[in-house]
C-alpha positions as CSV (number, residue, x, y, z in Angstrom):
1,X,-15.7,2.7,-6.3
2,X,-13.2,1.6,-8.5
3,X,-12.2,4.3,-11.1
4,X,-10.2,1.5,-13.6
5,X,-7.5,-0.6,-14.1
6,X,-5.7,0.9,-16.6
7,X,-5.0,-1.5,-19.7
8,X,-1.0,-0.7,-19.2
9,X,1.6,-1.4,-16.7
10,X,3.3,1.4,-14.8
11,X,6.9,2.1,-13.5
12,X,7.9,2.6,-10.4
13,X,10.9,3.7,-8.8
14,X,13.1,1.8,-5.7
15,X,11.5,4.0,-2.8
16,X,13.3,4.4,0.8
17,X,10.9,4.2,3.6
18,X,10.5,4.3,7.1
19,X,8.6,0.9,8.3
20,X,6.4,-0.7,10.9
21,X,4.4,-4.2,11.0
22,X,1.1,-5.0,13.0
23,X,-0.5,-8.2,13.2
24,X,-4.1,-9.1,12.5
25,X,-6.0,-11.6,13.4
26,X,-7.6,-12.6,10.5
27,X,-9.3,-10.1,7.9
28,X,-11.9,-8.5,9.5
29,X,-8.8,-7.2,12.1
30,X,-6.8,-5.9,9.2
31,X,-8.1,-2.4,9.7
32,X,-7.8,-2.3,13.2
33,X,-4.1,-3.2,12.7
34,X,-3.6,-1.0,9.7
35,X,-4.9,2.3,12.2
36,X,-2.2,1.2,15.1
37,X,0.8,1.0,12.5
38,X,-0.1,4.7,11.6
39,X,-0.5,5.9,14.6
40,X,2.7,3.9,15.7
41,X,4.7,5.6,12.9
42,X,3.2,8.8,12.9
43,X,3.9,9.3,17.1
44,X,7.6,9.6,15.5
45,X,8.9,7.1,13.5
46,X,10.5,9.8,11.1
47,X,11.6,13.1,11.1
48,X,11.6,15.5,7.6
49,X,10.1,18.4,5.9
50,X,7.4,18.5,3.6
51,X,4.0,16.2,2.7
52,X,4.2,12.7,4.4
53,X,3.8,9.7,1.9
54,X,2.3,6.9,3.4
55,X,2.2,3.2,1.4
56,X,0.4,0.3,3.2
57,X,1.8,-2.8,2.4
58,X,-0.8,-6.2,2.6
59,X,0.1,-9.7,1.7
60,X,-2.0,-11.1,-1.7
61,X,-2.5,-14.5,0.1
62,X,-4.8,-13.3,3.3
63,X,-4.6,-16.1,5.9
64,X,-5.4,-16.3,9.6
65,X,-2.7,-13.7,10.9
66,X,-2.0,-11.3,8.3
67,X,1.1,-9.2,8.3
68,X,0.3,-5.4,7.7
69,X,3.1,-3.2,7.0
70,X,2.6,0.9,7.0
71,X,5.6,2.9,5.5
72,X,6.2,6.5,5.3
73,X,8.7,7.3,2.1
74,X,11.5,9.4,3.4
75,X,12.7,11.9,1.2
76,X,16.3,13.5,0.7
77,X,17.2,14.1,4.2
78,X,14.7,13.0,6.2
79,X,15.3,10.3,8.9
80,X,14.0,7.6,10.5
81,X,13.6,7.6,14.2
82,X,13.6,4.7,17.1
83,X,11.3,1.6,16.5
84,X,10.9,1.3,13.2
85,X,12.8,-0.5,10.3
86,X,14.5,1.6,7.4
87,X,13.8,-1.1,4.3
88,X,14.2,-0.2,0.7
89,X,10.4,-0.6,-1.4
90,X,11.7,-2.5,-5.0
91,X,11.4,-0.5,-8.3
92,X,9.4,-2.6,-10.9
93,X,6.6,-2.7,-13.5
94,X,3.2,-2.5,-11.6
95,X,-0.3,-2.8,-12.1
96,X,-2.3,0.2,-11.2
97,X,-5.5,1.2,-10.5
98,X,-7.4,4.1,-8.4
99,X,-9.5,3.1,-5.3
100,X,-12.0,6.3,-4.5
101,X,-14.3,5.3,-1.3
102,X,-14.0,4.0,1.8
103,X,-10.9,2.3,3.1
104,X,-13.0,-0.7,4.1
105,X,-13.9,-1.7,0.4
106,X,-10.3,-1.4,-1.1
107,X,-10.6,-5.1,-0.8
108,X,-13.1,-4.6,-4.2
109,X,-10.4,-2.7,-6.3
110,X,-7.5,-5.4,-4.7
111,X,-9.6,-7.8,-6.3
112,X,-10.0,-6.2,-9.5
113,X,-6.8,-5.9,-10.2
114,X,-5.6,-9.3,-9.1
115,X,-8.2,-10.4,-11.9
116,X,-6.6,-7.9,-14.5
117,X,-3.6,-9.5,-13.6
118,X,-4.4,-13.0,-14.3
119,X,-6.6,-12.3,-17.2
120,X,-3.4,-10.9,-18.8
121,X,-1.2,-13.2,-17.6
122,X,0.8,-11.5,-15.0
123,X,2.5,-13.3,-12.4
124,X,2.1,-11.8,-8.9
125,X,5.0,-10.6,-7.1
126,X,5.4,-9.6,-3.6
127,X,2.8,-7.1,-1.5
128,X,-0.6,-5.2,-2.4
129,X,0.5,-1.3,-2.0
130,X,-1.8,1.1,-1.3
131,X,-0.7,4.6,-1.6
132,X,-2.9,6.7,0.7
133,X,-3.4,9.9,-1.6
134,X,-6.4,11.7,0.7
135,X,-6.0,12.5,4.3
136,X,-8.8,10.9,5.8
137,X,-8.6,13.4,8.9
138,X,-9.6,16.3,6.6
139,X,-11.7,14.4,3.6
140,X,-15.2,12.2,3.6
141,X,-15.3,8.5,4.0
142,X,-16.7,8.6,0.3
143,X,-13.9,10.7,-1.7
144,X,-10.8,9.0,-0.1
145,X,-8.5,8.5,-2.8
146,X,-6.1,5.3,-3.0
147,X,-3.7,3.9,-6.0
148,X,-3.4,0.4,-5.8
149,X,-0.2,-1.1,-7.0
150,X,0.4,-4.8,-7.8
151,X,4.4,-5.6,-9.1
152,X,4.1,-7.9,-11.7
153,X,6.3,-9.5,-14.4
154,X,5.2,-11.0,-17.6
155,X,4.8,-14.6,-18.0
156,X,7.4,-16.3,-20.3
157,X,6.1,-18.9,-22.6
């Protein structure tokens, strides 16, 4: 269910995460490779105190093999441990919207957005981000919540 894209853009800031990529083949793989880059990074891909952040990171343009990217944002001194990349998430003006629902009908709200997007005339740049707000461990496939972020800029006439 998708609770809105909001009809303004949101900041957000330059995050440091901890990173890994899984490869799927082809869409209906995409959660199956989503799952592994959790578990990968979760088995101890960071080390730090407090709640863990996680942002999934998905190409707009899906084509045969689609590169999925899972991060965990590391906070003042946390760390990142062995097999996994240390990148820098870029700051910018972003598209938002709220995703409640299953993980397997993001896609719906992704879609949404993209069409905000155009309708408004806001060029696309770089990933889809999904910011896993629920822990889908302790909370129903129905109430998962999920902000969608799109980085956009405003097209110059």
């Amino acid at each position: 269910m998708l609770a809105g894209v909001r009809d303004a853009l949101e900041a957000e800031l330059v995050r440091r995460v901890a990173m890994v990529r899984e490869r799927a083949a082809g869409t209906e793989d995409i959660g199956r490779a989503t799952s592994a880059a959790v578990a990968r990074l979760l088995a101890g891909g960071f080390s730090g105190e407090g709640p863990v952040r996680l942002v999934g990171l998905f190409p707009v343009d899906l084509g045969e093999v689609v590169e999925v990217s899972v991060a965990v944002v590391l906070e003042e001194g946390w760390q990142a441990g062995a097999g996994v990349e240390v990148r820098v998430l870029p700051g910018g003006v972003f598209a938002c919207a709220t995703h409640v629902g299953p993980y397997d009908q993001i896609s719906l709200t992704a879609h949404a957005v993209l069409a905000w997007c155009a309708e408004r005339r806001h060029v696309v740049r770089g990933a889809i981000r999904e910011v896993y707000v629920s822990d889908p461990a302790v909370t129903p496939p129905e109430e998962l919540v999920t902000r969608l972020l799109v980085c956009v800029e405003e097209e110059s006439w």
